[in-house]
TORVEXNU-129358 format. One record per residue (C-alpha): y, z, x; residue in three letters; residue number from 1. Coordinates in Angstrom, 2 decimals. Layout:
N
+---------+---------+---------+--------+-----+
:       v :       w :       u : residu : num :
+---------+---------+---------+--------+-----+
:       Y :       Z :       X :    ALA : NUM :
...
+---------+---------+---------+--------+-----+
END
This chain:
119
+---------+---------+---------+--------+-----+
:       v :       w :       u : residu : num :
+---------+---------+---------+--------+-----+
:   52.57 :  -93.32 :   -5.14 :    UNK :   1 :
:   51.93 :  -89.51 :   -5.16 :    UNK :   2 :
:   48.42 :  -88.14 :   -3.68 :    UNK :   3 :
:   46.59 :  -85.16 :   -5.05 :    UNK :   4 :
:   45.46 :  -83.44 :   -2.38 :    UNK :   5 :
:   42.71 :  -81.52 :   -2.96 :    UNK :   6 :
:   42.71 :  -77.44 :   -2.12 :    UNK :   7 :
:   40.26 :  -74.88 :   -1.38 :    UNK :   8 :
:   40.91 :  -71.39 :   -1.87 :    UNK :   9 :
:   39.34 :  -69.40 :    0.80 :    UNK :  10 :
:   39.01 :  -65.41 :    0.13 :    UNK :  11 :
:   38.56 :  -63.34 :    3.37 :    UNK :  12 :
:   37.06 :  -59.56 :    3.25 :    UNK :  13 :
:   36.43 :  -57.42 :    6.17 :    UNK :  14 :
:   34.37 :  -54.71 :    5.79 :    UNK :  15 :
:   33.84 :  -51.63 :    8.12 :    UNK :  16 :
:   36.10 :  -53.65 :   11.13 :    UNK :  17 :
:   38.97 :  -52.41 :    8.81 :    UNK :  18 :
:   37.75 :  -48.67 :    8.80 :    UNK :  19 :
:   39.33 :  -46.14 :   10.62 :    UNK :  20 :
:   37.61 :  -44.44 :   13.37 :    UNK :  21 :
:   38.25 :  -40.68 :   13.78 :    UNK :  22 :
:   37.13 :  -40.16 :   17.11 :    UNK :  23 :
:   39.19 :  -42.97 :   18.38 :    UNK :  24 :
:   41.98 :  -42.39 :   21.05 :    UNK :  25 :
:   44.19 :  -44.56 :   19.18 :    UNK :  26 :
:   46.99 :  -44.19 :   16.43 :    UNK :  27 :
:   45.56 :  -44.99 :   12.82 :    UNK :  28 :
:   47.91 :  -47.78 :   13.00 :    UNK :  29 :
:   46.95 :  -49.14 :   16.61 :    UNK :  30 :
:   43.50 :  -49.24 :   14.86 :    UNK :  31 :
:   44.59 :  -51.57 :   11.52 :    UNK :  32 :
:   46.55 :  -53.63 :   14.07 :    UNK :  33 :
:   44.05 :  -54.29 :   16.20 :    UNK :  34 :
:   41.43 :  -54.56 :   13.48 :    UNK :  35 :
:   43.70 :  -57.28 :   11.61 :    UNK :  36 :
:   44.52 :  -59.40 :   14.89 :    UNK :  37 :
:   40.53 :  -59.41 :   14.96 :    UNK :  38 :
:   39.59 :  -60.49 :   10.88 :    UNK :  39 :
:   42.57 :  -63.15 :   11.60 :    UNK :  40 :
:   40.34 :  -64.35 :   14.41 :    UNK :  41 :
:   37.61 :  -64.37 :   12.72 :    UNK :  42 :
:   38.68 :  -65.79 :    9.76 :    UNK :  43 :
:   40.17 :  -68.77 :   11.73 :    UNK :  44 :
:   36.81 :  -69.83 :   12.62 :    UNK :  45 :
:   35.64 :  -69.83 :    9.19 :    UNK :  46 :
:   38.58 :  -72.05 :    8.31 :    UNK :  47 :
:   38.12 :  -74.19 :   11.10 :    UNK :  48 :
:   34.56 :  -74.77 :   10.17 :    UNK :  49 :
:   35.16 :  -75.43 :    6.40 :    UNK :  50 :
:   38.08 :  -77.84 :    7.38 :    UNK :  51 :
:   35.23 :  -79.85 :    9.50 :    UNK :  52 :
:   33.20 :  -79.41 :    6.51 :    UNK :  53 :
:   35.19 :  -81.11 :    4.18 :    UNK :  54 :
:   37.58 :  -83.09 :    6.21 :    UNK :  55 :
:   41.21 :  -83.19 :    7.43 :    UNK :  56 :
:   42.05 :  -84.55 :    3.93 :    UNK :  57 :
:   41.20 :  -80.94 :    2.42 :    UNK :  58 :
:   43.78 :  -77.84 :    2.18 :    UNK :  59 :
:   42.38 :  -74.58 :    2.75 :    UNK :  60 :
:   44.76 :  -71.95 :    1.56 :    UNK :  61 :
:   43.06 :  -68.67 :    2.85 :    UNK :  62 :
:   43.80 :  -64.82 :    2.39 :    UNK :  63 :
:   42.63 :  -61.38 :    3.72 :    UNK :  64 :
:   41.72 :  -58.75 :    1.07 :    UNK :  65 :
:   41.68 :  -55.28 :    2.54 :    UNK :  66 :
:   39.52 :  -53.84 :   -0.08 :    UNK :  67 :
:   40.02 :  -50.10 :    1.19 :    UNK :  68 :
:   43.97 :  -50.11 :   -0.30 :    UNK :  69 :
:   43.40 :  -54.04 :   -2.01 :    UNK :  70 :
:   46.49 :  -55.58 :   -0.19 :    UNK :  71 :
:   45.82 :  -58.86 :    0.70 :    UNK :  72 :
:   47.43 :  -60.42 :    3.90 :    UNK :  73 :
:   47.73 :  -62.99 :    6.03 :    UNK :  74 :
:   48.32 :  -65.89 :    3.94 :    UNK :  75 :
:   47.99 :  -69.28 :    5.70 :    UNK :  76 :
:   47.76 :  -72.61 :    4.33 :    UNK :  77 :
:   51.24 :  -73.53 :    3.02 :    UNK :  78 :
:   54.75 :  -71.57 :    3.19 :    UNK :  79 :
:   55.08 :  -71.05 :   -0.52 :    UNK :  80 :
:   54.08 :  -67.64 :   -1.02 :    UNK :  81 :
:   53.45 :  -67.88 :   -4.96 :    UNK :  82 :
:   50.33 :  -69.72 :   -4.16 :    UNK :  83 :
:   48.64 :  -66.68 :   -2.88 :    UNK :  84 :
:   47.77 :  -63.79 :   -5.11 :    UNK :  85 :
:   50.15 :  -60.21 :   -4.44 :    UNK :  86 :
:   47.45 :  -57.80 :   -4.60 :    UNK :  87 :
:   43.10 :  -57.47 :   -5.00 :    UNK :  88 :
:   43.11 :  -57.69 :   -7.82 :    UNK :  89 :
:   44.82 :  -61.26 :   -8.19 :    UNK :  90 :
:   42.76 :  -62.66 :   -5.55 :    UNK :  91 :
:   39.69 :  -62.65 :   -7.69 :    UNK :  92 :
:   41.17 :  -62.85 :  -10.99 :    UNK :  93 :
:   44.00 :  -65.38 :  -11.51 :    UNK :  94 :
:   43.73 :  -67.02 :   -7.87 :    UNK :  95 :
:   40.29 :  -67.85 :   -8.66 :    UNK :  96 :
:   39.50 :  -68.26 :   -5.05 :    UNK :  97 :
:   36.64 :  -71.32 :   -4.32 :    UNK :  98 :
:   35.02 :  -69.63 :   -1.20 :    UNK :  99 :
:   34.60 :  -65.98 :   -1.39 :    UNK : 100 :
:   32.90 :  -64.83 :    2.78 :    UNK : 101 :
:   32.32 :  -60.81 :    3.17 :    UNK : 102 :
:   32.75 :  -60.18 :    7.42 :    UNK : 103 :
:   30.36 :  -57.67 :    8.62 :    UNK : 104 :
:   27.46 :  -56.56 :    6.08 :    UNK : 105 :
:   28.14 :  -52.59 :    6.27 :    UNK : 106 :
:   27.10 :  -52.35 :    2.78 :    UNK : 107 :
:   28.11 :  -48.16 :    3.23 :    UNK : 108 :
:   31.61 :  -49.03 :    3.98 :    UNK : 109 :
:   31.85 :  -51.96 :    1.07 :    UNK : 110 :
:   30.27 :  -49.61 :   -1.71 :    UNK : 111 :
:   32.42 :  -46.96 :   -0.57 :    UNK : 112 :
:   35.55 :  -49.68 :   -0.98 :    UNK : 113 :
:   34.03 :  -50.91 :   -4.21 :    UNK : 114 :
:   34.12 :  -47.32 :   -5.57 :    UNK : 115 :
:   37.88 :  -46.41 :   -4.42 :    UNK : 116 :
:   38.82 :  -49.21 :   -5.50 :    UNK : 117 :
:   37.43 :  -49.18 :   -8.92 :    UNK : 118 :
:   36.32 :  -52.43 :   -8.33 :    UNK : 119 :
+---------+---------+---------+--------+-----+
END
């Protein structure tokens, strides 16, 4: 007898902990690097609390969206990477993720994403 087990999609966005500081002493990629190791952090917690939420029985397959270049990173969840989207784009059109959660609230640095990225 085969189970269903049921899946939530989880869509992570940092905002303005993924800019780029100009005045900072360190490399532009020290800076993502850094920034990334901290939205992984971060977004463990979130899927820590929405696996309490729901229960051990629930899946959470979860994602990073970088909406200043709209790569997406970071899968976790399960080792098949077709589950996950490739690019922005994906993550909120075909993926059709169930939990959307926007990190920081600079709403400067996500209106200036929004417009890059033709959002």
């Amino acid at each position: 007898e085969t189970s269903v087990v049921p899946t939530i999609k989880f869509l992570y966005i940092p905002t303005a902990m993924y800019a780029l500081r100009a005045d900072s002493q360190n490399t532009p990629g020290k800076q993502r690097q850094r920034a990334r190791a901290d939205g992984k952090k971060r977004r463990s917690v979130i899927i820590k609390e929405v696996q309490e939420l729901f229960g051990s029985d629930v899946q959470v397959l979860a994602i990073t969206l970088d909406l200043d270049d709209g790569s997406v990173k970071q899968p976790v969840g399960f080792d098949d990477d077709s589950l996950f989207p490739k690019n922005g784009k994906d993550a909120f059109q075909s993926w059709s993720p169930h939990l959307v959660y926007v990190e920081g609230g600079n709403t400067f640095w996500l209106q200036h994403c929004i417009a890059k990225g033709n959002w």
